[in-house]
N, C-alpha and C positions, 0 to 999 in steps of 0.2 A: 448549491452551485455557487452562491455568493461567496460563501467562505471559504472554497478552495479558490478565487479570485484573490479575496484579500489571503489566502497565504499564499500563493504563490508572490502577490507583491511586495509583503513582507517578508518572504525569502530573499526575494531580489535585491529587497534594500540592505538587507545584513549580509549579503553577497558581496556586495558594492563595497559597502563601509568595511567588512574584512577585506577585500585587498584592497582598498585606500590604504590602509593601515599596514601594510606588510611592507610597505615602501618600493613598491612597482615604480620602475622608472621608465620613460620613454625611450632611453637607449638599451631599454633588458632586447632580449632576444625573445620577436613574438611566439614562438617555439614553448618560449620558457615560461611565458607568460601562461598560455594553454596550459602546461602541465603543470603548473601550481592548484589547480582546481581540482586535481588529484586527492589533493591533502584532505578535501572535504568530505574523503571517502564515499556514506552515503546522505546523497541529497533525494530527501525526502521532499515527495514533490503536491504529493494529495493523503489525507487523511479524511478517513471517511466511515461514521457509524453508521450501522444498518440492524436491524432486528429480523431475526430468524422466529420461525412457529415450529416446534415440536411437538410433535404428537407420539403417543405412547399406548398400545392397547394391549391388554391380556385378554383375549375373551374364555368364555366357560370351552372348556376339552371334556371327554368323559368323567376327568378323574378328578374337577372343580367346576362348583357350581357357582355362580356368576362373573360377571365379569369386570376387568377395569379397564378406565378410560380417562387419558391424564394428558393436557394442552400447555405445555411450557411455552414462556417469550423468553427469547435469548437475546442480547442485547452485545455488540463486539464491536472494537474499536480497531480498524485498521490503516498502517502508515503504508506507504508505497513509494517507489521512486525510482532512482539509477545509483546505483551504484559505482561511482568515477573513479572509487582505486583501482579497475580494471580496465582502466583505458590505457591502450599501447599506443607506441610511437606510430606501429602502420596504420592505428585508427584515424590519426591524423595530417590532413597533408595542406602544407600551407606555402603557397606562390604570391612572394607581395604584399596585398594586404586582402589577399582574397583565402580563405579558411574552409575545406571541409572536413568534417570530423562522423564517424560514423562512433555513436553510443552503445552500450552493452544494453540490452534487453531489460525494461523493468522489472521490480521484483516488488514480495511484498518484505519489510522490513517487520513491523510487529501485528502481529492477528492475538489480538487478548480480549478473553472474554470474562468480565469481571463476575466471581461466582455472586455478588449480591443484585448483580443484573437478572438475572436466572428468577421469573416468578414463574409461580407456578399458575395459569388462568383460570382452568378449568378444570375439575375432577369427576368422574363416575364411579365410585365404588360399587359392588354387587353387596347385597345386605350378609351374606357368606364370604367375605373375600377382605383382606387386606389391604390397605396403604400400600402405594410402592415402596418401599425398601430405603434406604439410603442410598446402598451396593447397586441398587435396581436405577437408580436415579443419576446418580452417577457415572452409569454406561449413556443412559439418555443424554449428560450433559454432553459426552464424549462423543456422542453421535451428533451432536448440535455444533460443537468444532469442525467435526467432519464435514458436515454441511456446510459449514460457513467455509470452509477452505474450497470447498468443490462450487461454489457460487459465484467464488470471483472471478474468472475467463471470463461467464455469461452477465455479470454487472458492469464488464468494462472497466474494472479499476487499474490493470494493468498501464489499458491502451489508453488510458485518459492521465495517468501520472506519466507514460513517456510524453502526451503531447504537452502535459506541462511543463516536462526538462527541456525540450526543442524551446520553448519560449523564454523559459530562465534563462539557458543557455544562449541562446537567439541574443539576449540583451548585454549577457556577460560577453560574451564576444565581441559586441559593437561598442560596448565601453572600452574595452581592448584596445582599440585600433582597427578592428577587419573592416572592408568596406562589403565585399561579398560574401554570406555565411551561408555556409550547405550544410545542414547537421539528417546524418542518413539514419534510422533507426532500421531494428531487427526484427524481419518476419516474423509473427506469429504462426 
């Protein structure tokens, strides 16, 4: 939790210091200003590893006698955020120096699971029975993506990198000029 603190701050600041740098002037058009943040495409707002447990049994059927029993850690590194080249003109409406801007839905950007994270914990071989496979091991990893992709709604990673865009954003905006900022996000 500390480290998506300090990245989002560190976002912020290379946020900052990119448009210092672009040569934003006081007389641009606050309009213009907002959609320059477009350029950033996507803002990657939280990154977050997590370890998945995979389990794997074969047991004895009629036609093999004994069984296996094999405990994989999966290890996957995931980026998340908003993606701002999909923000349109009617997303945002601007009176003054007052700003609401309704954002696109988070997304995740990279779900990668590095094959040397993949140990293997535990084994049960039957004294009659083989090692998994490579091929056999392989669907297992493939089912350990699965999982990790079906996990993320209920870990919150979604709903936790939009509420880190509303704060980035939040800041970039009052750097801006805006004196009131409404930023609306998208039902889940």
């Amino acid at each position: 939790m500390i480290f998506n603190k300090y990245l989002i701050l560190v976002t912020a600041c290379f946020f900052l210091l990119f448009t210092a740098c672009t040569g934003l002037r006081q007389e641009d058009n606050p309009a213009e200003r907002v959609f320059k943040i477009r350029n950033l495409n996507q803002l990657a707002t939280l990154e977050a590893d997590i370890v998945k447990v995979l389990s794997a049994s074969d047991d004895a059927t009629w036609f093999k006698l004994g069984s296996r029993k094999s405990l994989f850690s999966c290890e996957a590194k995931i980026k998340a955020g908003i993606d701002l080249s999909k923000l349109k003109e009617a997303d945002i409406r601007i009176e003054n120096n007052n700003i609401t801007m309704s954002i696109p839905s988070a997304e995740v950007f990279i779900l990668k699971i590095n094959p040397g994270a993949i140990k293997e914990v535990y084994t049960d071989v039957g004294i009659l029975r083989s090692d998994f496979s490579t091929a056999e091991k392989e669907l297992i990893f493939q089912m350990g993506q699965k999982k990790v992709e079906e996990s993320i709604p209920e870990l919150g990673i979604l709903k936790q990198a939009e509420q880190n865009a509303v704060v980035f954003l939040t800041a970039y905006l009052k750097a801006a000029g805006f004196k009131q900022i409404q930023i609306l996000t998208q039902p889940y």
